[in-house]
NULUMMI-366613 format. One record per atom (N, C-alpha, C): residue in three letters; x, y, z. Coordinates in steps of 0.1 Angstrom, whole numbers, plus 5000, padded with zeros to 4 digits. Example, Ala and Ser with C-alpha at 12.3 -4.5 7.8 and 13.67 -1.06 7.14 Angstrom:
% NULUMMI-366613
ALA513249435078
ALA512349555078
ALA513249675078
SER512849785071
SER513749895071
SER512950005079
% end
This chain:
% NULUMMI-366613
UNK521950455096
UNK521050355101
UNK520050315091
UNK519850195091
UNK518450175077
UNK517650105091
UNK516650125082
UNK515450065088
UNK514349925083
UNK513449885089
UNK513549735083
UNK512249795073
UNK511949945074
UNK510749905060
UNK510950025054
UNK510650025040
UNK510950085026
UNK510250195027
UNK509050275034
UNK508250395036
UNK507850395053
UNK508450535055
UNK508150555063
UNK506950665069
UNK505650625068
UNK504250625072
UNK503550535082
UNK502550575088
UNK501950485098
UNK501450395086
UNK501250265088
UNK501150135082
UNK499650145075
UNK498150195089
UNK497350265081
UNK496950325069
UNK498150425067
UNK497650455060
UNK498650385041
UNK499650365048
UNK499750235034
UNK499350185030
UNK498350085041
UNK497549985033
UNK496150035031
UNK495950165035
UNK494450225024
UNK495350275015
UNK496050375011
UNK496950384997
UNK496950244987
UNK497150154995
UNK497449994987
UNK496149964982
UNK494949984994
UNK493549984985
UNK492850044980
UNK493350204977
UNK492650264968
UNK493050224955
UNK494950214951
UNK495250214940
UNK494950044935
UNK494549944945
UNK493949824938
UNK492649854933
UNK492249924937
UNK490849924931
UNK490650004915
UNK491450134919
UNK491450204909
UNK492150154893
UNK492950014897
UNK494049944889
UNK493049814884
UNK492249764895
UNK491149694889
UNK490349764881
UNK489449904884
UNK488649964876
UNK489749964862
UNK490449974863
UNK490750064845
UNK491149934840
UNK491549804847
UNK491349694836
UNK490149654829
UNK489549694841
UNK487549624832
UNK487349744825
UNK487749904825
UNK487449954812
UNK488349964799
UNK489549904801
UNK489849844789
UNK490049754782
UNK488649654791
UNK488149564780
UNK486749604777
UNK486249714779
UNK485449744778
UNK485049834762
UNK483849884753
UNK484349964745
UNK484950084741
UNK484650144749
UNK485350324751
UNK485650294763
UNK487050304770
UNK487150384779
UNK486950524783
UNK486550534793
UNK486450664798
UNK487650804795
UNK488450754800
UNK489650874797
UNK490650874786
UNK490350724778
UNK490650724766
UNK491750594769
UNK492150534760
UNK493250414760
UNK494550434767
UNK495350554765
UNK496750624773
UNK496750594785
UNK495550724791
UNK495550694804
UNK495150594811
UNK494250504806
UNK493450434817
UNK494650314818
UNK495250244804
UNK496250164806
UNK497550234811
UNK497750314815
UNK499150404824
UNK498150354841
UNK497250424843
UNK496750354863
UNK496750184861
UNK496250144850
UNK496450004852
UNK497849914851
UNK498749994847
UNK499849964845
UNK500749984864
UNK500550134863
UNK500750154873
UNK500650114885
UNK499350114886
UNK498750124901
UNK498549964904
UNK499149864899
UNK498849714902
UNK500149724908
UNK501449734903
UNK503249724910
UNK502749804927
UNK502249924919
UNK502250034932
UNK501549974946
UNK500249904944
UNK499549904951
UNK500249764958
UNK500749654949
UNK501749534956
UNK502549594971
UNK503449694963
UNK504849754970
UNK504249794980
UNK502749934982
UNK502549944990
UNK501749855004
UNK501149754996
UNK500649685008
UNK502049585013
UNK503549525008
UNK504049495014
UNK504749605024
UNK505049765020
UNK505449815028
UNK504649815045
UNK503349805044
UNK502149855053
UNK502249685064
UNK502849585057
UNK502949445067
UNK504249485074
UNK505549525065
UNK506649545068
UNK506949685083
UNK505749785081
UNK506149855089
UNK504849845104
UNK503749775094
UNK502949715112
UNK504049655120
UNK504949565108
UNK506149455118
UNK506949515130
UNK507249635121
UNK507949745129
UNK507049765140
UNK506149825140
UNK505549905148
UNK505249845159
UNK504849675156
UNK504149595166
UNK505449555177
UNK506649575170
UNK508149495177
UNK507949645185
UNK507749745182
UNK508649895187
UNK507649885201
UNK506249855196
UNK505449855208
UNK505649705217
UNK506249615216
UNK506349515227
UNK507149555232
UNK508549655227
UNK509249665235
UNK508949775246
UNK508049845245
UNK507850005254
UNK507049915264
UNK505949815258
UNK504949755269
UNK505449655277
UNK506649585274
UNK507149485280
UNK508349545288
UNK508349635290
UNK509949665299
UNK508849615316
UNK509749625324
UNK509749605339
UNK509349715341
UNK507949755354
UNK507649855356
UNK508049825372
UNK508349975375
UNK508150015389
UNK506950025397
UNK506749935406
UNK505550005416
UNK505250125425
% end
């Protein structure tokens, strides 16, 4: 069976994963236009390299699996109840 989303985590916390690594992917572009980076040229352009794809993929995973979640819950809240 596949499933309709690529990571399987509560969506929460995908899309703070998605906003930590945007931010941290924005920080290390402004320090490498900056004069010294902090942790030196290697690393700072490897999170900025990185963590821009990463943080995309994860915020589409975190729409893709709210989608999930939101269908999974109409269906439990929408069945016919007995009185």
């Amino acid at each position: 069976t596949s499933s309709s989303y690529p990571i399987n985590l509560p969506s929460p916390i995908l899309l703070s994963s998605s906003m930590v690594l945007a931010i941290a992917a924005t920080g290390s572009f402004f320090e490498l236009f900056g004069p010294n980076p902090k942790f030196g040229f290697g690393p700072t352009a490897a999170i900025a390299a990185i963590g821009l794809p990463s943080c995309l993929f994860l915020f589409y995973a975190a729409i893709l699996k709210g989608m999930a979640e939101t269908e999974e819950d109409d269906r439990e809240y929408n069945k016919p109840r007995r009185l």
